[in-house]
N, C-alpha and C positions, 0 to 999 in steps of 0.2 A: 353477596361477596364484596367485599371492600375491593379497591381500589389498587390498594398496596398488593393483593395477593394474584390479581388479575397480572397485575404486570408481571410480577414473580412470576408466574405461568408463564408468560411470553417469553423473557427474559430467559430463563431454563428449558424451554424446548429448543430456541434458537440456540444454545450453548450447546446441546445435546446435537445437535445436527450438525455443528460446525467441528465434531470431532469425528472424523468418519473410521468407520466400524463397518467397512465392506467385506460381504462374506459371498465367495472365497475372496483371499483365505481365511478372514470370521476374525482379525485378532483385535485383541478388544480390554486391551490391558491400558490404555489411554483413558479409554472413558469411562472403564469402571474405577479408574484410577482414581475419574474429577468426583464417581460418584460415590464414592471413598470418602472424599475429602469433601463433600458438601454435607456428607450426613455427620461425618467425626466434626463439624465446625460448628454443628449443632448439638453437639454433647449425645452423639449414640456411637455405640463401640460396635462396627463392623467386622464382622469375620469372612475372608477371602479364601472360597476353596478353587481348585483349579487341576483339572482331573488332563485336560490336552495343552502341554506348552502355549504363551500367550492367549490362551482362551477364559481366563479368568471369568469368578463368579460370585457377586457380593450379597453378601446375607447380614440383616441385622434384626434383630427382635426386641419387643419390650412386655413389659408384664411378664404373668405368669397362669399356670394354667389352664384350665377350660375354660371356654371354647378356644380355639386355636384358628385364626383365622391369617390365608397366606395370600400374599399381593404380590405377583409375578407379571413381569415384564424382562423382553430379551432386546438388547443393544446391536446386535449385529445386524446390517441391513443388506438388501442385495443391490450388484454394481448400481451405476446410474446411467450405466448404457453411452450412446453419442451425448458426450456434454454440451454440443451445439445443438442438439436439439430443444436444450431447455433453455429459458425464456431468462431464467437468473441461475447462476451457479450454482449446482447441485447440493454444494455443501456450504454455500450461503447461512443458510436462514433465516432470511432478507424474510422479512414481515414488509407486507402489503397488502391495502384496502382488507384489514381482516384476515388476512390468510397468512401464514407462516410455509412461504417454501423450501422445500430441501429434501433428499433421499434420506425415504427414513420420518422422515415431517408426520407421514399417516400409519405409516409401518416400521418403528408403534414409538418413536421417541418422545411424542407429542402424549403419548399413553406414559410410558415411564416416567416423565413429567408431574403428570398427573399424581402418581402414584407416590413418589416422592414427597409432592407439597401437601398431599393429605398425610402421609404417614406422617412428618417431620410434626402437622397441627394439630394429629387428633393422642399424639403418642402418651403427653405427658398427662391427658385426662384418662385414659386407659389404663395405664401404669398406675397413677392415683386411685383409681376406683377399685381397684382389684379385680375387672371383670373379665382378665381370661388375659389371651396373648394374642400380638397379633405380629407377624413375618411380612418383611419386605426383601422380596429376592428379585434383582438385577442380572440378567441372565445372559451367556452368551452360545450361541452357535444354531440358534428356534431356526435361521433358514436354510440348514443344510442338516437339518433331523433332530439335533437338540441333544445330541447323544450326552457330550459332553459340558451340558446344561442341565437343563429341570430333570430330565433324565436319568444322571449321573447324582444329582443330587435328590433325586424322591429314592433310589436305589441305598444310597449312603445311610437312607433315615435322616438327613437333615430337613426335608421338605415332609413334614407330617402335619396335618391338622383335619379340622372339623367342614371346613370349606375351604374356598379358594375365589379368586376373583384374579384373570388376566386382563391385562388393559389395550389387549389386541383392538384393532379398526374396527368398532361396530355400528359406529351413529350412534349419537345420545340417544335417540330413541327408539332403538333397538338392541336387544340382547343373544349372544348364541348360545343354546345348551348342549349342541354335538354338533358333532363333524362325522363325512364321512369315512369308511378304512380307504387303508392302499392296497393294491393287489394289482403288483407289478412283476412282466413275465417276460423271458424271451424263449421266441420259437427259432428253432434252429435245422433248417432244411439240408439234407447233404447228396450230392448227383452224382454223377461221372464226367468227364471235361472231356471235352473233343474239340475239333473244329467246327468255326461258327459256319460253314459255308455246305456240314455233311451234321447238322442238328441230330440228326435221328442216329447217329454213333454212342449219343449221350445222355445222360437225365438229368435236365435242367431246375438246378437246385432254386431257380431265382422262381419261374412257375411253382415247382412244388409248393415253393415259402408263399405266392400268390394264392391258390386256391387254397392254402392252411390259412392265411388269413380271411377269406371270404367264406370257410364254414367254423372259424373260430367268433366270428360273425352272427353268426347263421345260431350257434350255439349260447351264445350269451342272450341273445334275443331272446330264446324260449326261455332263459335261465329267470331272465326277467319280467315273464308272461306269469311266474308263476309265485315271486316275492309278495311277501306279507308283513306290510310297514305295521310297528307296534300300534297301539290303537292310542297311546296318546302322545305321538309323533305325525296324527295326520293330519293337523290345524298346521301345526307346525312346519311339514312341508310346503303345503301352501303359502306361509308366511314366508318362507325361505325362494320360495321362486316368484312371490309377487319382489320381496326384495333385490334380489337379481333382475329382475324387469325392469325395476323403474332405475336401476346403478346403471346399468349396462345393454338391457336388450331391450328398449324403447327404441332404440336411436341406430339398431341394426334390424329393425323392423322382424324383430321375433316376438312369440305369443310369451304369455305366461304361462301354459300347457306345456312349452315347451322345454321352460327350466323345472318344472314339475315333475317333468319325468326325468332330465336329469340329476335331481335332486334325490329322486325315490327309488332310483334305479342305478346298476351298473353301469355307468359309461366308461365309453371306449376311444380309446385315441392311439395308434400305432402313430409311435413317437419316434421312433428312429432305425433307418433300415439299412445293410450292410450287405453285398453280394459282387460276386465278380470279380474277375481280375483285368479283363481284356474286352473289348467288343467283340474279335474273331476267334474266342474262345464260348463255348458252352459251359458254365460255369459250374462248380462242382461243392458250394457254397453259399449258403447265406441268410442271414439272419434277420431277426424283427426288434425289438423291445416295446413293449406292447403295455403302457398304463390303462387302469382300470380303477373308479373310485368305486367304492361298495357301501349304501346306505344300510342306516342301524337297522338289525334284525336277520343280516346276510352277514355269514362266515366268509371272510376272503376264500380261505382254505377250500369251499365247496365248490367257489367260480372254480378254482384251481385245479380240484380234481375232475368238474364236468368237462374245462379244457383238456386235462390230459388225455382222457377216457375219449373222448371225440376226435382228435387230433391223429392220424393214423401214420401220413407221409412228414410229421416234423418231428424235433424232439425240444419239450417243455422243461425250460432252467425258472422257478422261482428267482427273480431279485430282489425284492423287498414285500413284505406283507405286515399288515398294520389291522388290527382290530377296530370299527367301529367304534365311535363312543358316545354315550349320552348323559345328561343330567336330568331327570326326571323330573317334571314342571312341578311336581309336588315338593319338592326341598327348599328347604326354609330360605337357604340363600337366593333360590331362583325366587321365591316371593320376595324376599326383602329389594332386588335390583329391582325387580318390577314393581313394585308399590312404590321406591325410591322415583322410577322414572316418570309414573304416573303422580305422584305428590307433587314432588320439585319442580318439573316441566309440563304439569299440566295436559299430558299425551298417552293416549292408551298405547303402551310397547305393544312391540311382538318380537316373542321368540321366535328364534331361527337356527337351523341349521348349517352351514358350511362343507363347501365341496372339499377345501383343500383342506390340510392338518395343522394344528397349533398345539403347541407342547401342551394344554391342556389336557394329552389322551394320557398323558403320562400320573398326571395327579388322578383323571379317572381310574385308571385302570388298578392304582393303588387302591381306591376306594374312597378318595375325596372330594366330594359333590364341588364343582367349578364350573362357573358361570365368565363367560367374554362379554367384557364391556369395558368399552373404550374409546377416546377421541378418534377421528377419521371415517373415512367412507369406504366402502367395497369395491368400488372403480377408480381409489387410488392408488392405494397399495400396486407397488413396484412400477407404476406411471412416470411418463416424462411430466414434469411440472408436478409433480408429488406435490401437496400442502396441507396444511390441519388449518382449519379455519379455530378462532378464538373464541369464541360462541362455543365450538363443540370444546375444547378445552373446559371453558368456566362451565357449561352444564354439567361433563360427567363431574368434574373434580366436585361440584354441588351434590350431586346423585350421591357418589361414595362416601361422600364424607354423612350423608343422612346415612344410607345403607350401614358402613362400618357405626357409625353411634346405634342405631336401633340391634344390629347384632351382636353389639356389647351389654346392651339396654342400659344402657349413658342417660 
């Protein structure tokens, strides 16, 4: 990589960071604005669809064609939290000793970036050669569901092709082919209220909700005694909680056994709890909201109904459920990123999985094999001191740019 294009990289993440795109409340009409005006300044005609007020969405293509290949990255970032707790201003993008910081730096503006300055270099040899079409979508609203993003837009038929590539946080030399579902629930206990000083007048909804959650418990556990990960998803888990080990759980002195099994299994996290009116009342309500991720191979829908089915003194509300997704190591795109990472870098990759979701499930679930890779690390993303180091910049943008040329056959 010359010289010229490295800084260009620098140059355009820091520009991307210093427009902030906080979500909530996600509005993002600034910076798909500049990202408008960077790609028309380079002779490509943008098309802006935009499904939620200020949430805008920019799309542009070149060629024509088979194969159809789509390069998605989303703009919108989540808050930055206490601003004094970071070291340089959030929305900086003060470059230092190598690093690029700012909210948003690793998740993933440092990716859109990327995504950008290959599309802008490899466009007019594509377009020339006749070998198919390739999409660059600039997306907004990926940290509050995506509805009205890739979602909105794989729905519409504008997002259709043959692969896809997100430029989500992966480490240059690693790649993710799924994530896992959401299966998200609230249990809802209901008593009779008395006085707190005569308890036994009453049926204490806040107990009730306590023992429903300790055999709601009790119940996932065996749910998970009895899961059966695909048979070429289980190198795969492994990769995925040695990688959480060495981001995150070396340095809180957990195993790699540990993320193994949350990686391969249902976890559980009662995330938010509601009861009570009074202390000298016995209360006569109260509720849970109870997140649950669900690795490929497991229906949310069945955690769902084994809770219901189990569950005797609560009542089970669904709030959100998400299907599992994965890209099978055998598709051509997940070889091209991995031979790309193993050529250029010199590094045998590994796939991985992911706990949390990336609009990726959405190009899945349509049926277009999508591969994440992208500048930053797994223990940045939404951190104080957030940064994309430059190194991981100029490798992926090295990676895709081999990757998109061999899957044009350039």
């Amino acid at each position: 990589m010359c010289a010229e294009v490295r800084d260009s990289l620098v140059e355009l993440t820091s520009k991307l960071i210093q427009l902030p795109s906080v979500n909530p409340p996600g509005f993002t009409v600034n910076i798909i604005g500049f990202i408008k005006d960077w790609l028309t300044s380079r002779g490509f005609s943008v098309e802006i669809r935009e499904y939620v007020k200020d949430k805008p969405n920019a799309i542009v293509r070149i060629g024509k064609g088979k194969p159809v290949l789509i390069l998605n990255g989303h703009v919108d970032v989540v808050p930055p939290g206490d601003e004094t707790r970071w070291s340089y201003p959030p929305f900086s993008g003060k470059v230092v000793e190598g690093k690029i910081f700012g909210r948003g730096s690793s998740d993933m503006k440092g990716g859109v970036a990327v995504l950008m300055m290959v599309f802008s270099k490899l466009a007019e040899k594509i377009e020339k050669s006749g070998a198919g079409t390739l999409i660059l979508a600039a997306t907004s609203d990926e940290e509050t569901g995506g509805h009205p993003g890739v979602e909105a837009l794989v729905k519409d038929g504008i997002l259709r092709g043959d692969a896809a590539i997100i430029a989500e946080p992966s480490g240059s030399f690693r790649y993710y082919v799924g994530e896992k579902g959401l299966c998200q629930v609230k249990l809802v206990a209901r008593g009779r209220p008395a006085h707190g000083s005569l308890p036994i007048l009453g049926d204490n909804a806040i107990m009730r909700l306590v023992n429903s959650l300790i055999k709601a418990r009790e119940l996932v556990d065996d749910f998970n005694s009895r899961i059966k990960i695909p048979s070429e998803l289980v190198g795969v888990i492994r990769n995925s909680a040695e990688a959480y080990y060495e981001a995150v759980g070396k340095s809180l002195g957990l195993r790699i056994e540990d993320f193994e099994r949350v990686v391969g299994t249902v976890s559980f996290n009662p995330g938010v709890i509601r009861g009570g009116s009074k202390i000298n009342m016995v209360p006569d309500h109260a509720e849970l909201e109870l997140d649950m991720r669900v690795p490929p191979g497991v229906n949310p829908n069945d955690v769902v109904n084994t809770l219901r089915s189990g569950l005797k003194d609560v009542d089970l509300e669904v709030l959100d459920v998400s299907q599992p997704n994965y890209t099978p190591p055998s598709e051509r795109i997940v070889s091209l990123v991995h031979e790309g990472i193993s050529r250029v870098l010199g590094r045998e990759p590994k796939p991985i999985i992911v706990t949390g979701a990336t609009d990726g499930r959405y190009l899945r679930y349509s049926g277009i094999p999508t591969v994440v890779y992208g500048p930053g690390e797994l223990g940045l993303a939404h951190a104080y001191d957030e940064y994309v180091t430059i190194e991981d910049l100029v490798n992926t943008y090295n990676v895709l740019s081999y990757v998109i040329t061999k899957f044009f056959n350039l």
